[in-house]
C-alpha positions, 0 to 999 in steps of 0.5 A: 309265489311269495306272498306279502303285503302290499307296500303300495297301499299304506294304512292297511294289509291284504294278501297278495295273490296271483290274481295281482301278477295278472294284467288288467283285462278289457271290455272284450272280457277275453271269453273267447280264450280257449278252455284250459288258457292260463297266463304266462306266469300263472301256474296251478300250483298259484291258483290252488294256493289263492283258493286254500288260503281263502278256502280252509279258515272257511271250510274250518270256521263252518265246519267247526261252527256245525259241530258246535251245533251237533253239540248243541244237538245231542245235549238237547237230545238227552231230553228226549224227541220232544226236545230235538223235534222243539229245536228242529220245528224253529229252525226254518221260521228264523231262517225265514226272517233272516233272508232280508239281510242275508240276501242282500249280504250277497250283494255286498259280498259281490260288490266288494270283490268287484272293488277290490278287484278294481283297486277301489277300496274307498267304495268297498268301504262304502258297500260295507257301511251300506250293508251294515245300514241295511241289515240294523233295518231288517234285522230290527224288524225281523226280531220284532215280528219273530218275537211276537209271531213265535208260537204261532210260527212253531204251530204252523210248523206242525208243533204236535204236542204241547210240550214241543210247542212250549218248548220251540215256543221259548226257544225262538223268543230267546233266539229273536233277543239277540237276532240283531248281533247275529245279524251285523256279524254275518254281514261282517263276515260277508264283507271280509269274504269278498275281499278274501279275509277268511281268517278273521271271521274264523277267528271270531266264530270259532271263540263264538262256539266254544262260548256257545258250547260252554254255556250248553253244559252249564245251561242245558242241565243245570251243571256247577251250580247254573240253573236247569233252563233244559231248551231254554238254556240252548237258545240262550248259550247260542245268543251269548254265543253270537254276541261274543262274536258281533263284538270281536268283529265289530272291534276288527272291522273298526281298526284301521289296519286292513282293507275293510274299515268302519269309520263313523266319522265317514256316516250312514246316509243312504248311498242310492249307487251303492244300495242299487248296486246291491239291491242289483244283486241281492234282491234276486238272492232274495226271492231265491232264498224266500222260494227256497224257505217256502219250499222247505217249509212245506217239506218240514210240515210233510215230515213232521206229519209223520209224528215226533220219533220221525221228525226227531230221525229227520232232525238229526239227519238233516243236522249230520248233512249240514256238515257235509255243507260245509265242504262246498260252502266254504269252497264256494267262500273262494268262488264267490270272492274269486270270481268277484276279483277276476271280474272287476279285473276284467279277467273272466279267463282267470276266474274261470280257472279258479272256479275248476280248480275249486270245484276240483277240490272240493269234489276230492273232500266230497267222496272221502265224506259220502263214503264215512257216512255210508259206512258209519251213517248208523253210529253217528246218528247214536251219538245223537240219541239212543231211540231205537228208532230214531238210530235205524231210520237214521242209518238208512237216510246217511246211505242216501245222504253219501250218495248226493256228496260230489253233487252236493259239493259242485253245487255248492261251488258252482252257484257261488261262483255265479253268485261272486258274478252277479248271476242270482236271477238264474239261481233264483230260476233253479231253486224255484224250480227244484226246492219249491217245486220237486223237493216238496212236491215228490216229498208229499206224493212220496209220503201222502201218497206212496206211504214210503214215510221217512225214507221217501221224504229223503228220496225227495231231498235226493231228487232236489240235489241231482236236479239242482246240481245238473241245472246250476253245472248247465247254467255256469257252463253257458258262461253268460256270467262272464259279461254280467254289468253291474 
């Protein structure tokens, strides 16, 4: 397949994909075609070019960003546990307060495939000024309450000394100063992926963590004559990090030479269609995501009660599994956008196809990454601190967290397809039931009661991926998403 740009839509540029060479379906939706039905000019060899062209800049992007933070990790880690248990003990209270904008990023993501899938751009451009209205609101608030609530937060989180108090303490307060750069930026990028544009927030993000690298050196140990700020230095470079990358795409996203464009003149006044189309499907993401940090909360609090050197082994880990993310979540950037455009196509058949070619794929980078972590789990965790104890509990939670990669990965892959559908009620319904009910539910019997100690709080995280992955595989093999109205 050639592809170019479209010289039918002036003004702006896409890439074409196979999805375009298709016709336009019905309201019968075609489900009842069989299994494997592709279209007579569509190949796999197209489908597998449409999912890697939107797939690698995602998967680079994440991918890069993790490293970035394992970076940023194992310079922390040269101070000590104290310091990595500080840093890791903030992490689920600023997840908390950025659900309100990343929920309803989803919606935006979903409604702006849908449009483009349609040919609609002047509503996808609508969806987006609508999005970023949304996010300026809660993130402002969010960033308010955090600031204010910061050592409270790292408290109830089971701060177990005062110095890993102060030190989460000032980290969160730094990272609520620029909480509402991150935020706009990630709605960008959420807009960008539903039309397909995963290149430009690769782009931006990527020249965010090097800035965010960079300032770690000079930051975090005082290096060529900067100031010694230890975990303060961290949050800092994260922020100028994240500012970097709200001003290179907020200057792309106001040129008028793509699909999305942000015009001022066109206004912000609450749009009461658009909004319900995304309150449709981000309030469901919502009480997902709200269930979800809720129950990793509680299961923070049951490792963290095992003391700093377990938590500080726990932190690492979970920092290492993050990039193992990576691979399914930036397949599912393809899921969610592909499956979006076939729907507003009309052409479930088509959307079906991608999803199995994606988890295919993905599935393919999963097992090659569970076996490195299997083999080498032990040194990877050395890079990060050279705690005797942190590196042996650390190597026997990388054998567990090889183990859960292809179910990890499809997962992923699977749920963002459903999520690109408008399906989040039932992945709401599944997180409930595995991430605030199993993972710390088993975790707390595994630890509290059975004393299995760290180790049985990642026996528990195992339990919560198979269960999670099986219930979202059932539900997208059900094929209800096919006729979601939105």
């Amino acid at each position: 397949m050639k592809f170019f740009k479209n010289r039918k839509a002036k003004g702006y540029k896409y890439v074409d994909m196979a999805l375009d060479l298709v016709e336009d379906g019905d309201d019968l939706n075609l489900v009842d075609l069989p299994k494997n039905h592709l279209p007579n000019n569509i190949t796999s060899k197209l489908l597998y070019r449409d999912i890697v062209n939107i797939a690698w800049p995602s998967v680079l992007e994440l991918t890069l960003t993790q490293l970035a933070s394992m970076v940023d990790l194992m310079m922390v880690g040269q101070l000590g546990p104290w310091a990595l248990t500080a840093v890791g003990l903030t992490l689920q209270p600023k997840f908390l307060l950025m659900i309100m904008f990343m929920s309803m990023n989803v919606g935006a993501t979903s409604m702006v495939a849908r449009y483009k899938g349609s040919g609609n751009r002047e509503n996808a451009n609508l969806i987006l000024r609508q999005a970023l209205l949304l996010t300026i609101t809660f993130s402002i608030i969010a960033s308010i309450v955090g600031f204010i609530f910061s050592e409270p937060l790292v408290k109830f989180m089971g701060a177990a000394d005062a110095q890993t108090l102060a030190g989460g303490t000032t980290y969160l307060k730094i990272q609520m100063v620029g909480f509402i750069f991150m935020a706009l930026t990630t709605t960008i990028t959420a807009t960008l992926r539903g039309v397909g544009d995963s290149r430009t927030a690769m782009i931006y993000n990527l020249t965010a963590n090097a800035v965010n690298v960079i300032f770690n050196y000079l930051l975090i140990g005082g290096n060529l004559g900067f100031p010694r700020l230890e975990v303060a230095g961290a949050s800092l470079a994260t922020i100028i990090g994240q500012l970097v990358a709200f001003v290179f795409a907020f200057v792309y996203i106001t040129r008028g030479n793509q699909y999305l464009h942000l015009r001022f003149k066109d206004g912000f006044k609450p749009n009461k269609t658009a909004l319900k189309q995304i309150f449709v499907i981000g309030v469901p993401a919502m009480i997902e995501q709200l269930m979800m940090r809720i129950g990793i909360i509680i299961y923070s609090k049951t490792v963290a009660s095992l003391g700093t050197v377990a938590f500080a082994a726990h932190q690492v880990c979970m920092n290492i599994l993050s990039i193992s993310f990576m691979n399914g979540q930036g397949f599912a950037v393809s899921a969610t956008s592909l499956t979006g455009q076939s729907l507003g196509k009309k052409r479930p058949d088509m959307a079906n196809a991608y999803v199995m070619r994606t988890r295919r794929t993905g599935m393919i980078i999963s097992v090659i990454m569970g076996i490195i972590f299997i083999i080498w789990g032990g040194k990877i965790v050395s890079l990060y601190s050279d705690d005797v104890t942190v590196i042996e509990k650390g190597a026997k939670i990388m054998m567990l967290v090889g183990f859960i990669q292809p179910f990890q990965s499809s997962q992923f892959i699977l749920a963002g397809a459903l999520r690109g559908a408008g399906d989040t009620k039932a992945t709401a319904i599944i997180t409930f039931i595995t991430v605030l009910i199993i993972r710390p539910g088993l975790a707390i019997i595994l630890v509290n009661f059975m004393h299995l100690g760290l180790e049985g709080a990642w026996v528990a995280f195992a339990a919560d991926q198979l269960l999670r992955s099986l219930f979202v595989l059932l539900r997208y093999s059900s094929g209800k998403w096919k006729s979601i109205k939105i």
